[in-house]
C-alpha positions as protocol buffer text, in pm:
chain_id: "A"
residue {
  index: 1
  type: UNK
  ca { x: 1041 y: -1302 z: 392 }
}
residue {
  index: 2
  type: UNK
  ca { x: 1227 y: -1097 z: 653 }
}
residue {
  index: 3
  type: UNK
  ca { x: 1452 y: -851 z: 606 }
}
residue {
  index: 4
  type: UNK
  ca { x: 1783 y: -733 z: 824 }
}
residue {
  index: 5
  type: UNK
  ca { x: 1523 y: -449 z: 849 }
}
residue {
  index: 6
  type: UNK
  ca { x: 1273 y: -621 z: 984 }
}
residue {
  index: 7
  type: UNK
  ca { x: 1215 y: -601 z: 1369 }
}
residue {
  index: 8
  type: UNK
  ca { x: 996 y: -868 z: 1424 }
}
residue {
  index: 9
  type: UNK
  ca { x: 972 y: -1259 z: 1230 }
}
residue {
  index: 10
  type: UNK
  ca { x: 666 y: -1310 z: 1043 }
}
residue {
  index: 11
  type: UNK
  ca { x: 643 y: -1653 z: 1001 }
}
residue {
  index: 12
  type: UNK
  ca { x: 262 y: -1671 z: 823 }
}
residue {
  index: 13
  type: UNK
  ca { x: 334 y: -1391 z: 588 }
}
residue {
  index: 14
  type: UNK
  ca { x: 413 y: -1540 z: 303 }
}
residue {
  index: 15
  type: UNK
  ca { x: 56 y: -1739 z: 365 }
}
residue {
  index: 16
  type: UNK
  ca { x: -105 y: -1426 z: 429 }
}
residue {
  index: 17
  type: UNK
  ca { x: 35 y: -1319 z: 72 }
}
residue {
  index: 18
  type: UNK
  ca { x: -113 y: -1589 z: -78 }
}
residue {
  index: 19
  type: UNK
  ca { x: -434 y: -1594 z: 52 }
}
residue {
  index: 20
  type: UNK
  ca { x: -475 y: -1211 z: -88 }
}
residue {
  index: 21
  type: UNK
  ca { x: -361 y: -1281 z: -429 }
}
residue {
  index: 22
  type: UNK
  ca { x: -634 y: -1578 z: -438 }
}
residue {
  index: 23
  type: UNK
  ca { x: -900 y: -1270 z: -384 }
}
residue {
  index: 24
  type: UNK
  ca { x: -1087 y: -1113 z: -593 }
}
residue {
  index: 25
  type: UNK
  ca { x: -1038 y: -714 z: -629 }
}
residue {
  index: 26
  type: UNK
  ca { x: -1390 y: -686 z: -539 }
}
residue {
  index: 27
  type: UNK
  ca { x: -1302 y: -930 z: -195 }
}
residue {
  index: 28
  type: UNK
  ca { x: -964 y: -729 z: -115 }
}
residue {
  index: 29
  type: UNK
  ca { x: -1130 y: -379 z: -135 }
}
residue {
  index: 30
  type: UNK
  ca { x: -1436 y: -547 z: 119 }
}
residue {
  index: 31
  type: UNK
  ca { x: -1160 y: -650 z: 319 }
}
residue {
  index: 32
  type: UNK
  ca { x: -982 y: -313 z: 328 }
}
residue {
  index: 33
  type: UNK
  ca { x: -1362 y: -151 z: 425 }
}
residue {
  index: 34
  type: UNK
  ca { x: -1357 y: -439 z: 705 }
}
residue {
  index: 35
  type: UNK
  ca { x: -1036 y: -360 z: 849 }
}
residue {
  index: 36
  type: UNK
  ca { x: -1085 y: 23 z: 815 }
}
residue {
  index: 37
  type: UNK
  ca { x: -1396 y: -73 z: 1041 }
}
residue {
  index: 38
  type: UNK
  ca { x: -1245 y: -227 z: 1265 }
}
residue {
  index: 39
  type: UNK
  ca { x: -968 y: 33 z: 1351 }
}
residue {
  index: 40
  type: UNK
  ca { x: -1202 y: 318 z: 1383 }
}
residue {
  index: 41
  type: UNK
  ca { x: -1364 y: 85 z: 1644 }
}
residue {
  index: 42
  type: UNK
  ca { x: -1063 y: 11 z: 1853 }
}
residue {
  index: 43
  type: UNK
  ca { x: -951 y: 369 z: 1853 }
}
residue {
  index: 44
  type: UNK
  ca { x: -1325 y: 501 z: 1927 }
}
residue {
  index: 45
  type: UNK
  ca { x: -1275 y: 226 z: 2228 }
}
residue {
  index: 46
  type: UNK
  ca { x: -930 y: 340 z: 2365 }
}
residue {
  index: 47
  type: UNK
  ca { x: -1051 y: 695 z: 2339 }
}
residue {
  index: 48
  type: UNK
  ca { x: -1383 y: 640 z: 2520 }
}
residue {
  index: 49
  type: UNK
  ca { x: -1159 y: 476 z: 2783 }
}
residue {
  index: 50
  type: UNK
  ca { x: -902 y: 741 z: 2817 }
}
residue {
  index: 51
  type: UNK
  ca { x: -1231 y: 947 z: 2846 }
}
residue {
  index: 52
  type: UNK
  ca { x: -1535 y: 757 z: 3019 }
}
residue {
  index: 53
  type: UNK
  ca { x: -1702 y: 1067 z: 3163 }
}
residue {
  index: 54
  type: UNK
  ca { x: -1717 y: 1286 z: 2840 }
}
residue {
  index: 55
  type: UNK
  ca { x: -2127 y: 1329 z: 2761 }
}
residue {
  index: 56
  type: UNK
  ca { x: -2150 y: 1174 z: 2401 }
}
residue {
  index: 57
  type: UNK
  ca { x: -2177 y: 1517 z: 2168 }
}
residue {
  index: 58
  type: UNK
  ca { x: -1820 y: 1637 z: 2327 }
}
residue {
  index: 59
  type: UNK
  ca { x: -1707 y: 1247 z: 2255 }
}
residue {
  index: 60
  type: UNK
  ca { x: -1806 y: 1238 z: 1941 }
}
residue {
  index: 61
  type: UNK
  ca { x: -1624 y: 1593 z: 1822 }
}
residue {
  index: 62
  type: UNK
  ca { x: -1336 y: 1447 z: 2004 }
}
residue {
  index: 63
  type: UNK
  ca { x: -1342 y: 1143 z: 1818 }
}
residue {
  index: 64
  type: UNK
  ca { x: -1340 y: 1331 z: 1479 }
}
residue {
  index: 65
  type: UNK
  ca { x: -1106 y: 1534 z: 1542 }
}
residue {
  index: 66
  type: UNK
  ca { x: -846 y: 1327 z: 1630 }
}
residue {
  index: 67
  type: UNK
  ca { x: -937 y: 1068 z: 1371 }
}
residue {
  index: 68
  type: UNK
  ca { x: -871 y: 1329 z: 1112 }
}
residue {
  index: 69
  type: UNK
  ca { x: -529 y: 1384 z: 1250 }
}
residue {
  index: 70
  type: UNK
  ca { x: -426 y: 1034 z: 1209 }
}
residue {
  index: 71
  type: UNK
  ca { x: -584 y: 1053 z: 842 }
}
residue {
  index: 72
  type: UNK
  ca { x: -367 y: 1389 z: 751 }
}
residue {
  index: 73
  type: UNK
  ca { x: -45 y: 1200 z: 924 }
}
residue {
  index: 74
  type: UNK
  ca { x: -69 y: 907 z: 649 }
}
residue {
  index: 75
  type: UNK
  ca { x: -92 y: 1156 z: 352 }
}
């Protein structure tokens, strides 16, 4: 359902609405963990590849630290 708001058409939404209501609670929260997953992963990726040469202990301070930016921007 787009809105005047709404900057880009979504033509499968309404699908993709249905499809989560046929879930289970238990099903939507594994697929929140999933896609949780999956984000940490793509930012750990673009990170590493912004910085290929960083030994792994620096990296992984790095990597927290900036995730927990992102985390105290949604809140």
């Amino acid at each position: 359902m787009p809105t005047t708001s709404d900057p880009k058409p979504r033509p499968n939404h309404r699908r993709y609405i249905q499809s989560l209501r046929q879930m289970t609670p238990e099903q939507r929260l594994l697929k929140v963990f999933e896609l949780s997953d999956f984000s940490k992963a793509l930012f750990r990726q673009g990170l590493r590849r912004r910085f290929p040469d960083m030994p792994e202990e620096e990296f992984k301070q790095l990597f927290l630290q900036r995730l927990q930016r992102c985390h105290n921007r949604n809140y």
